[in-house]
N, C-alpha and C positions, 0 to 999 in steps of 0.2 A: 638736485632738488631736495634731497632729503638732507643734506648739507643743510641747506638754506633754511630749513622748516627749523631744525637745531640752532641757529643763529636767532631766527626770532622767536622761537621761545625761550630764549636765553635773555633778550630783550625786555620779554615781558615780564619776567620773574623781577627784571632790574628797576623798572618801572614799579612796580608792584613794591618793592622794597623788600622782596623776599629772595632770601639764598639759599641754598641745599649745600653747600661747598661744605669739603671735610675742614676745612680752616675758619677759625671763627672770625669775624667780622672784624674792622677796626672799632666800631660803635658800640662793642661788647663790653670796651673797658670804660664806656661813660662819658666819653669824649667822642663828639659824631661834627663833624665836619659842616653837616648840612645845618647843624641845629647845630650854632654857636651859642655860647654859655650867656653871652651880653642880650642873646632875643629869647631863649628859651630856660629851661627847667627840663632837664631829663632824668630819666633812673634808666636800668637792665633789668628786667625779669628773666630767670632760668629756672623751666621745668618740662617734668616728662611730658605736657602737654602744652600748647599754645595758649590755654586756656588759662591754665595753670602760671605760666613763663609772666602771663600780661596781669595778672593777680599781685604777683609779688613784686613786678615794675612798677604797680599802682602804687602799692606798699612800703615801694623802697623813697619813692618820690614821694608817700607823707611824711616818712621821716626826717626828710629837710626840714620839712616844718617842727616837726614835732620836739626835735632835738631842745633840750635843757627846759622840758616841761615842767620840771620841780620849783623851777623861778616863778611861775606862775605867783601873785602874790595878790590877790585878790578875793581872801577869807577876811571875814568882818564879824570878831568877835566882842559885842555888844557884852559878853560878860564871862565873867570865868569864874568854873565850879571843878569838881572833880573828873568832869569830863571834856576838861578841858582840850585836854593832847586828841580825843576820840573826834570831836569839835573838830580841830584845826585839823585832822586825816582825812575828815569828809568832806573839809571846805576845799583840799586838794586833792582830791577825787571829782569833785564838780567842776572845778577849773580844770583838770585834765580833759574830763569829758568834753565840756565847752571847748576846750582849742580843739581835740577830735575831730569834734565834730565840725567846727568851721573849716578845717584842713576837707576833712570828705567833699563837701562841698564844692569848696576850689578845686580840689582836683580832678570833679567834674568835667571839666575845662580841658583835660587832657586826654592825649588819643595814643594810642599805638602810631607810630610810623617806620618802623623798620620790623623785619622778622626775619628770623632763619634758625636752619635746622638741621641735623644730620642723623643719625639711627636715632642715639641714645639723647640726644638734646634739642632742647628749644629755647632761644632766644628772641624776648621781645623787646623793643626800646619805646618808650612814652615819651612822650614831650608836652610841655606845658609852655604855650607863649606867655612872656611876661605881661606884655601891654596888653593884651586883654584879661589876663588875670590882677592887673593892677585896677583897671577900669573898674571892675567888680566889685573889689573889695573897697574901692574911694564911694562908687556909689553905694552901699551898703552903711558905709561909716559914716555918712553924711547923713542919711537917714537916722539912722541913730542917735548920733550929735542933733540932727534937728526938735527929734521928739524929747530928748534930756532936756534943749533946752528950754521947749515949751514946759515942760513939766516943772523946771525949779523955778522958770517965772512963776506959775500957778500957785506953787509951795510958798513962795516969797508973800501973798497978799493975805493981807492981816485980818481981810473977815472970815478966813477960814479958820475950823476948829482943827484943832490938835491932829486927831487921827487921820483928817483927811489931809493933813500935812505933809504926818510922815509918811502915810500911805504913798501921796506922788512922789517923794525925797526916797522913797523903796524902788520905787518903779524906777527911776530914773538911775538908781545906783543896779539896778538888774539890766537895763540896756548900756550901762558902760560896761559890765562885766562881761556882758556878750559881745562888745566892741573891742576888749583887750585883746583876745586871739585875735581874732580880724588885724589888727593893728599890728601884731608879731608878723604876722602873715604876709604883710604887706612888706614892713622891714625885709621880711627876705625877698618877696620880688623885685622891689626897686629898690632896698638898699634908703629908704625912709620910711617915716612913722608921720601922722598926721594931729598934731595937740590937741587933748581934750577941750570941749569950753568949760569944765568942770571934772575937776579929777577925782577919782574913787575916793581917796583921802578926804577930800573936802566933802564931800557927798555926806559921808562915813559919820563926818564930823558935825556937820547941820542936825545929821540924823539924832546923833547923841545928843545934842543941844536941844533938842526938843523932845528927847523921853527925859531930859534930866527938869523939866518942864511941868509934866503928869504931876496929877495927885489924885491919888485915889480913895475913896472910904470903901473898904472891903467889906463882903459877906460870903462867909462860908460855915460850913462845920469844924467845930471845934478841931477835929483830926485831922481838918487839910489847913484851916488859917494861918499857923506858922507857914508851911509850904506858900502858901500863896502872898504872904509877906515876905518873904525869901525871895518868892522871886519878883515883885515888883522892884526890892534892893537891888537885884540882880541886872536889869534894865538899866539903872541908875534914876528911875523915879520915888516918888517918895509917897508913903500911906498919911493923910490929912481925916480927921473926922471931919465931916459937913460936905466934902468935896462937890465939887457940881457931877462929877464922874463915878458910877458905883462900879466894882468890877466883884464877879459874885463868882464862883467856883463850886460846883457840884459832881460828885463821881460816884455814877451809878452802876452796878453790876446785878447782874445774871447770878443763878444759884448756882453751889460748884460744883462742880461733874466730877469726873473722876472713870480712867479709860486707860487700860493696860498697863496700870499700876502707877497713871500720873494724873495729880490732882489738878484741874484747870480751871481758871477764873476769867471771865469775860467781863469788859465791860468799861466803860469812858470816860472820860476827863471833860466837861464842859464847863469853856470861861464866857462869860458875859459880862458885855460892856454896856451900860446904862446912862443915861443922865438922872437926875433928879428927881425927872417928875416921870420919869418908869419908862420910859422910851427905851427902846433897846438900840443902840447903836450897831454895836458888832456880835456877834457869835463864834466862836471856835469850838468843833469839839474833835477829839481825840482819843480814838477806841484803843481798847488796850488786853492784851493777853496776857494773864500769867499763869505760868504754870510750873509745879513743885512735885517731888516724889512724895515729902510731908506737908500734909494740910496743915503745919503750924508755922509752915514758913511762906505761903500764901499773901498772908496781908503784910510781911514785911518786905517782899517783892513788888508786893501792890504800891507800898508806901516810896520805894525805892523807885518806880517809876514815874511815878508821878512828880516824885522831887526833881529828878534829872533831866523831863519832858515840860515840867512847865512852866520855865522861865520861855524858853522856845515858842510856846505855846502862845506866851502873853504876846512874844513879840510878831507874830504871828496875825492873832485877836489886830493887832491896831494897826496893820498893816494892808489887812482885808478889803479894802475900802478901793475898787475900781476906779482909776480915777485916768481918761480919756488922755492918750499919751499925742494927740497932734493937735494940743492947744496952741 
């Protein structure tokens, strides 16, 4: 009898997927019989807990995806200044995070299905079925292709103004970039990629073709107008007197404090987009901290951000403009 009680709890353990054996498992090296490579997606997790083991299986199973994140190439630099290289590290720090993050999500999708153990070790195996993780990401990408391409229809009609142009040709080129992980993603589950109806490139390109479009009659203070005609150059639009479009620039600050021997300046960068006859179009403003061990280095710190924030800024300003992505 007590034979027999040992027989099936040996069963159950087998059922269960779990083993206690001093010998580790065939499935330990990534290769599991039951979960062939052609239906599934697997990793191994190993740690001193169960908890732990299926943490670093999750982990080992994103980095399928994740692998040659540096290709990522979908930074969109509208202009180049001296922060230029700092620009294109942040634009691939977003694109990292983007496939990150669309990888976390898919592998949602994935379970533990084997375990085992002995004193000092735990082994877990995850698995990810293909075909439903393909299913996911088709319908996800289809979504996104659909609302691009209501949006560059919309972009395309002629009684719209400028801003609200670029604005959807913005929007549209932010759900293709959210689409390119997804679409890496896919490549590895099935081994394809699904064609954009509009690719970032061409997107990228419209975009440009319509700030090189702008013309604007500026107003500012004397100490910021160069800055603020810098950076309309910088966009690639151009400053016209009489324009139908005023774009005004004011930057207000706080008095300077001063606290444990370092002098600090508070205070914003606000662009304003007008027509003619005083309408305010768009708004951006952009609060700003500086702070110096010398108060006489203060306003060239001030002056130094403001130059290096507000081409960004403008392109920012014209891009504001909600514009309803399931036309």
């Amino acid at each position: 009898m007590k034979r027999t009680g040992l027989i099936i709890l040996a069963l159950l353990f087998g059922l269960l997927g779990c083993s206690t054996a001093s010998t580790s498992p065939q499935w330990s090296t990534g290769v599991a019989d039951d979960y062939p490579a052609n239906r599934y997606l697997t990793a191994v997790g190993e740690g001193d807990s169960r908890e732990i083991a299926e943490q670093r299986a999750l982990a080992a199973l994103a980095r399928v995806f994740e692998v040659n994140i540096s290709e990522q190439s979908s930074d969109f630099s509208l202009f180049r200044s001296g922060t230029g290289e700092a620009s294109e590290s942040s634009n691939r720090q977003v694109s990292s995070r983007q496939l990150i993050a669309a990888t976390e999500q898919l592998i949602e999708g994935a379970s533990p299905v084997e375990y085992w153990q002995n004193k000092h070790q735990h082994l877990v195996l995850v698995a990810l079925e293909r075909s439903g993780a393909e299913q996911r990401l088709r319908q996800k990408i289809g979504q996104l292709d659909q609302q691009t391409s209501g949006l560059t229809r919309y972009a395309a009609q002629e009684q719209l103004n400028s801003v609200v142009r670029i604005s959807a040709l913005e929007q549209a080129r932010q759900l293709q970039r959210q689409r390119t992980p997804l679409n890496r993603n896919l490549s590895v589950v099935s081994a394809k990629q699904i064609t954009a109806p509009i690719s970032l490139a061409e997107l990228e390109q419209r975009i440009r073709d319509q700030l090189a479009g702008l013309r604007f009659q500026l107003a500012a203070d004397a100490q910021w107008l160069p800055q603020l005609q810098h950076a309309v150059g910088q966009i690639g639009a151009r400053v016209l007197s009489g324009s139908e479009l005023q774009l005004s620039a004011t930057v207000d600050r706080e008095p300077l404090t001063q606290r444990q021997g370092w002098f600090w300046l508070r205070g914003s960068l606000q662009l304003t987009l007008s027509n003619n006859a005083g309408t305010v179009i768009a708004q951006q403003r952009l609060p700003v901290k500086i702070s110096a061990q010398q108060a006489g280095l203060i306003e060239q710190r001030l002056r130094n951000r403001i130059n290096s924030a507000i081409a960004n800024q403008l392109y920012r300003l014209l891009t504001s403009t909600q514009v309803a992505a399931d036309r």
